[in-house]
VEXKOLZA-214548 format. One record per residue (C-alpha): residue number from 1; residue in one letter; x, y, z. Coordinates in steps of 0.02 Angstrom, whole numbers, plus 50000, padded with zeros to 5 digits. Layout:
% residues N
[NUM; "a"; [X; Y; Z]]
...
***
This chain:
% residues 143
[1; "x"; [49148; 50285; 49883]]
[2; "x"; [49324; 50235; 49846]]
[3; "x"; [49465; 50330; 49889]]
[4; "x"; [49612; 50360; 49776]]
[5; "x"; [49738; 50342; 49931]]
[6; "x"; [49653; 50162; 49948]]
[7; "x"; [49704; 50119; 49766]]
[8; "x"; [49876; 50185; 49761]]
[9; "x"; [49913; 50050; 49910]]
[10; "x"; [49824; 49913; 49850]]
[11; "x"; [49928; 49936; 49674]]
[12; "x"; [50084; 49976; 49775]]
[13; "x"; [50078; 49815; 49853]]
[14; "x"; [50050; 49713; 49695]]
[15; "x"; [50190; 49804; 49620]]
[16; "x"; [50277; 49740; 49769]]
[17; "x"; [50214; 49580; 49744]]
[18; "x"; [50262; 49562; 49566]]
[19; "x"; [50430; 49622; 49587]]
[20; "x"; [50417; 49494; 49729]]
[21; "x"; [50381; 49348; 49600]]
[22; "x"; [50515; 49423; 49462]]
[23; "x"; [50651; 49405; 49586]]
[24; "x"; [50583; 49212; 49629]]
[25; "x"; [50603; 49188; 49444]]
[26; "x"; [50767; 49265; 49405]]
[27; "x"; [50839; 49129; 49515]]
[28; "x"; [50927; 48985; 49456]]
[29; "x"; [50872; 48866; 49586]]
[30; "x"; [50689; 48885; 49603]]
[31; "x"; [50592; 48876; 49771]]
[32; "x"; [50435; 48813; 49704]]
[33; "x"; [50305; 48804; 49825]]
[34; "x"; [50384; 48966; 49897]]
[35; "x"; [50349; 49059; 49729]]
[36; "x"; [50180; 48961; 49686]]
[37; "x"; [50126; 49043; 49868]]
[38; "x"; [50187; 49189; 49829]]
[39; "x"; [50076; 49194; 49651]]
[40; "x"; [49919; 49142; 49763]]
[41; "x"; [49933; 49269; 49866]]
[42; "x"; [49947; 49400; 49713]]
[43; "x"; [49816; 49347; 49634]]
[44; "x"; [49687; 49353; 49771]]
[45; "x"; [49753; 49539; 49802]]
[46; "x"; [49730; 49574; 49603]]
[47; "x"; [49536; 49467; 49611]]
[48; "x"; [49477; 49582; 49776]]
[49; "x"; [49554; 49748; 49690]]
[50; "x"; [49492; 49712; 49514]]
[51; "x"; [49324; 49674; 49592]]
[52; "x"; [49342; 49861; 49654]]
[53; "x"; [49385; 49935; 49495]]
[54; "x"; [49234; 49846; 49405]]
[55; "x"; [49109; 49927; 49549]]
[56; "x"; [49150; 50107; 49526]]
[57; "x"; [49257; 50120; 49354]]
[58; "x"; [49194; 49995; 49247]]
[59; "x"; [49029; 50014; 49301]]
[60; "x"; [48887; 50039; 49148]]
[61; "x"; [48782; 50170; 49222]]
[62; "x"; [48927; 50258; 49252]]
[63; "x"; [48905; 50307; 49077]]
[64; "x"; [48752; 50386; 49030]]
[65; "x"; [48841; 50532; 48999]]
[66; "x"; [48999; 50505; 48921]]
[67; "x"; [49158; 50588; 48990]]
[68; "x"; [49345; 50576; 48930]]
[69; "x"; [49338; 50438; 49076]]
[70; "x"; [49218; 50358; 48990]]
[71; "x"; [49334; 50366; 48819]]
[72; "x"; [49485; 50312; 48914]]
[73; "x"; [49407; 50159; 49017]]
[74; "x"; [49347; 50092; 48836]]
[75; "x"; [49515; 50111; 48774]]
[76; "x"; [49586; 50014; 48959]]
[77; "x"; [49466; 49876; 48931]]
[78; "x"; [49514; 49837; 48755]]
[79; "x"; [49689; 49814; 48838]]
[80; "x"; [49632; 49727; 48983]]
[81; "x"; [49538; 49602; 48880]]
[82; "x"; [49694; 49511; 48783]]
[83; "x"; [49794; 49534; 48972]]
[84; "x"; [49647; 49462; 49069]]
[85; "x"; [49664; 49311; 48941]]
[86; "x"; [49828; 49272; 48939]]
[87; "x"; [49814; 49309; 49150]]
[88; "x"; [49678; 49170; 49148]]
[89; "x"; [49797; 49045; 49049]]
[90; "x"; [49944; 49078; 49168]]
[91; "x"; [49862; 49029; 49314]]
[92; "x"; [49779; 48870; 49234]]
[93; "x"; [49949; 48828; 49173]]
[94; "x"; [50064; 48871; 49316]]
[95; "x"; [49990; 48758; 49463]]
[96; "x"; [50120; 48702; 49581]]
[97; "x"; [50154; 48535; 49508]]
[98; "x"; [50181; 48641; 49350]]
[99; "x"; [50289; 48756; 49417]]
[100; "x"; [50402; 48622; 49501]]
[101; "x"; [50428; 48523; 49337]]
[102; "x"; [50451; 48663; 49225]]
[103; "x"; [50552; 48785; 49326]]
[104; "x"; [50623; 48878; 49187]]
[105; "x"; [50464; 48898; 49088]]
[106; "x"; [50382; 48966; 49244]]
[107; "x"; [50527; 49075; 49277]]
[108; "x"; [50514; 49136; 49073]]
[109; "x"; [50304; 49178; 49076]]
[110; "x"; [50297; 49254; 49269]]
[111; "x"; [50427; 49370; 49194]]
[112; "x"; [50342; 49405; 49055]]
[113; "x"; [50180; 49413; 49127]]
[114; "x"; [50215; 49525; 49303]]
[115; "x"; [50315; 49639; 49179]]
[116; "x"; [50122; 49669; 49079]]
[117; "x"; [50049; 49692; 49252]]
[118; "x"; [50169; 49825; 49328]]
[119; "x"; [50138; 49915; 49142]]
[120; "x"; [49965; 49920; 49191]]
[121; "x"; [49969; 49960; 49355]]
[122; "x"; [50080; 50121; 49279]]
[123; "x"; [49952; 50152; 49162]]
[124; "x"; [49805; 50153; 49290]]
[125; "x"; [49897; 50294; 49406]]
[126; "x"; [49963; 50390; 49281]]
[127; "x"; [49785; 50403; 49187]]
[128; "x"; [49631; 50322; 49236]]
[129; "x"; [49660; 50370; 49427]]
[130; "x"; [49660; 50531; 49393]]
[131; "x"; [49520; 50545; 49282]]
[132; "x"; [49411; 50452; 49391]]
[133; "x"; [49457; 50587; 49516]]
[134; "x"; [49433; 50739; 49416]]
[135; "x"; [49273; 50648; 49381]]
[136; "x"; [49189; 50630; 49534]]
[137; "x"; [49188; 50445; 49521]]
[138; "x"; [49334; 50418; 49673]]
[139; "x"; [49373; 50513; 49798]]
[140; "x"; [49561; 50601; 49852]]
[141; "x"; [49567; 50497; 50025]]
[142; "x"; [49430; 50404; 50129]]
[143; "x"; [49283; 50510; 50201]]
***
């Protein structure tokens, strides 16, 4: 069973690593390959804990008997949907090559885009962490 410990970390450190790839944009001479390696490396940490979340939260059988868990993971994936979209997009868009020809449009939508992600990452520990705990469905720290 997961362990809510193990989630906190795994979202501090893509909170670190989006703040990581906000600061790469917010500079007026971009290091390219430095921030397109940087934007790998967060988004195999988001695919591994995402691929978490789906095995315990989003789970279907989780929810034979609905729970306000149940009610507030509906309302998170209608969220995640239109963010998981426009996530998609980024990445096809922002390739290296990309990044190193448009530096200010890269600069403009990792903004934009690590900003969404951090207000998620708020959202999940502030709500659907601690419901999954209350609900049995994670525990406080590993066994």
């Amino acid at each position: 069973m997961h362990n809510l410990a193990r989630l906190v970390d795994e979202h501090d450190a893509l909170a670190d690593a989006a703040r990581t790839l906000i600061a790469f944009a917010t500079e007026e001479c971009g290091r390219p390959a430095e921030a397109h390696r940087e934007l790998t490396g967060f988004r195999d940490r988001l695919d591994v804990h995402l691929a978490a979340e789906a095995d315990f939260i989003y789970a279907d059988e989780m929810r034979k008997d609905p729970t306000r868990l149940d009610t507030e993971i509906i309302a998170f994936e209608q969220e995640f949907a239109d963010l998981k979209n426009n996530w998609a997009d980024y990445l096809e868009q922002w390739s290296l090559e990309a990044i190193t020809a448009d530096w200010a449009g890269f600069a403009n939508a990792t903004t934009m885009m690590m900003r969404r992600l951090l207000e998620r990452i708020d959202a999940e520990n502030a709500i659907l962490y601690p419901l999954a705990l209350q609900h049995g469905r994670i525990r406080l720290r590993a066994a």
